[in-house]
N, C-alpha and C positions, 0 to 999 in steps of 0.2 A: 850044320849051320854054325855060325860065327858066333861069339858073342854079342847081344841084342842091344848093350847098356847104348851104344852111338846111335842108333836107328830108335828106339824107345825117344830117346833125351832131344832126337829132333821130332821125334812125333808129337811130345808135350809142349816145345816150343809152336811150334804149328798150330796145337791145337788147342789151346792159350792164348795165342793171336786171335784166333777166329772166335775163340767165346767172347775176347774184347772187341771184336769188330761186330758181335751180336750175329755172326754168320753163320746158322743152324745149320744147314747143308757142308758145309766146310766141316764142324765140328765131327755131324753125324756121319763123314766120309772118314773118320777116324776112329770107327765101332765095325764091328763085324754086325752088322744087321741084318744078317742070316739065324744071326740068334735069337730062337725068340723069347726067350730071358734074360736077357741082359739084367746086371744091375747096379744102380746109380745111387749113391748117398751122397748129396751136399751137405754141407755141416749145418747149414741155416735151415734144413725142413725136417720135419718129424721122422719121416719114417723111412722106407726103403722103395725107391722105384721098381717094378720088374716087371715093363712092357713100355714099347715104345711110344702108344700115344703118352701114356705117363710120364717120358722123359722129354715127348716132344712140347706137351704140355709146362713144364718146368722151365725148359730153353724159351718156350716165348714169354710167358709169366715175366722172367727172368728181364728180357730187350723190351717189354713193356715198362719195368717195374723202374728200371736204370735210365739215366741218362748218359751215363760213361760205365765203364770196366776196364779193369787191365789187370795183368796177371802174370805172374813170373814162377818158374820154379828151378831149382839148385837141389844138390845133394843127391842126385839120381842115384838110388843098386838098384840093381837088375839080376835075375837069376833065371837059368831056365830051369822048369819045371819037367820037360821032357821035350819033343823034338818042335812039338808044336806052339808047347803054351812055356811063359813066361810072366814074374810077377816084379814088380816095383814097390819102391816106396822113395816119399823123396818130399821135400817142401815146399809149400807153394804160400807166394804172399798176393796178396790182392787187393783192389783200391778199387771202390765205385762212388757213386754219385745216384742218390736214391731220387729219385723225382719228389720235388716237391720240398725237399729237406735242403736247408742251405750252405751245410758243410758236407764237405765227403769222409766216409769214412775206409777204412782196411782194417786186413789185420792177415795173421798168419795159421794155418795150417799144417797136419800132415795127412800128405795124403799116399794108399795102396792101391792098387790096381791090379788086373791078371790082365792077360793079353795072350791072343791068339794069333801063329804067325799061318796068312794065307800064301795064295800066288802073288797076292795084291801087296804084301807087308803084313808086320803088325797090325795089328786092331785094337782096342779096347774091347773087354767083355763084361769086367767088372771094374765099379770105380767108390771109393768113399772117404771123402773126406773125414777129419778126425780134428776137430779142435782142440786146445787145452784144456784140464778140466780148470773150472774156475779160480779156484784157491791157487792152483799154478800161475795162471793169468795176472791174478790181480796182485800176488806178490812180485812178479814180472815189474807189473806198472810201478809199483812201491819203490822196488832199486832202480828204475829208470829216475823217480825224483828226489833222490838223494841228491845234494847239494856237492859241487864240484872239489873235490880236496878234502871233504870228509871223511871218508874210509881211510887215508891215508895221514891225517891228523891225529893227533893225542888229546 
């Protein structure tokens, strides 16, 4: 087989649409769901999904909890792991609208993956988001409010 980084980098766009269109079935056509462990980490829930009502559970949670999402990701590697499987990593940013709250918020991740190639294509088998750890974060926000012409001033 080919290298997978083209076929991977539209599967994330695809499948990134569909979690901001709140399309579960779209999403879940981009898992091998023959698996029956799969497993799921978003950055925002404690622990480790690994079974499907658990993640179906999460995807609705999720189009209840939102009034909008959107979702981008950049920086794709990809490597195979041998003839079937393949792993990622790559950055994803993302914008929602929490119901009930009056501004929206985002922010940015990293995220890894494995993936399994079928008849079907690629799949998703495992998936985890990875946020900053804080003190990264929050120094982040710090040099974003430095004052324009600053650093470069005497």
């Amino acid at each position: 087989m080919d290298e997978p980084r083209a076929s991977l980098d539209a599967l994330l766009a695809d499948y990134y649409a569909r979690f901001g269109a709140f399309d579960v079935a779209g999403m879940k056509a981009h898992w091998d769901t023959d698996d029956p462990e799969p497993v799921y980490l978003a950055e925002e829930i404690g622990g480790f999904l690994h079974d499907w009502p658990s993640i179906e559970k999460y995807w609705d949670d999720t189009r209840r909890g939102l009034s909008r999402l959107a979702a981008r990701h950049w920086d794709l590697r990809a490597r195979r792991l041998g003839d079937d499987l393949a792993i990622g990593t790559w950055r994803m940013h993302w914008d929602c609208h929490v119901v009930g709250q009056p501004k929206p918020v985002g922010g940015e991740v990293r995220v890894t993956a494995t993936f399994r190639h079928l008849e079907s294509g690629w799949k998703l088998i495992h998936y985890v988001e990875a946020p900053l750890a804080p003190i990264v974060y929050v120094r982040a926000l710090y040099e974003q409010q430095v004052t324009a012409g600053f650093a470069t001033s005497s």
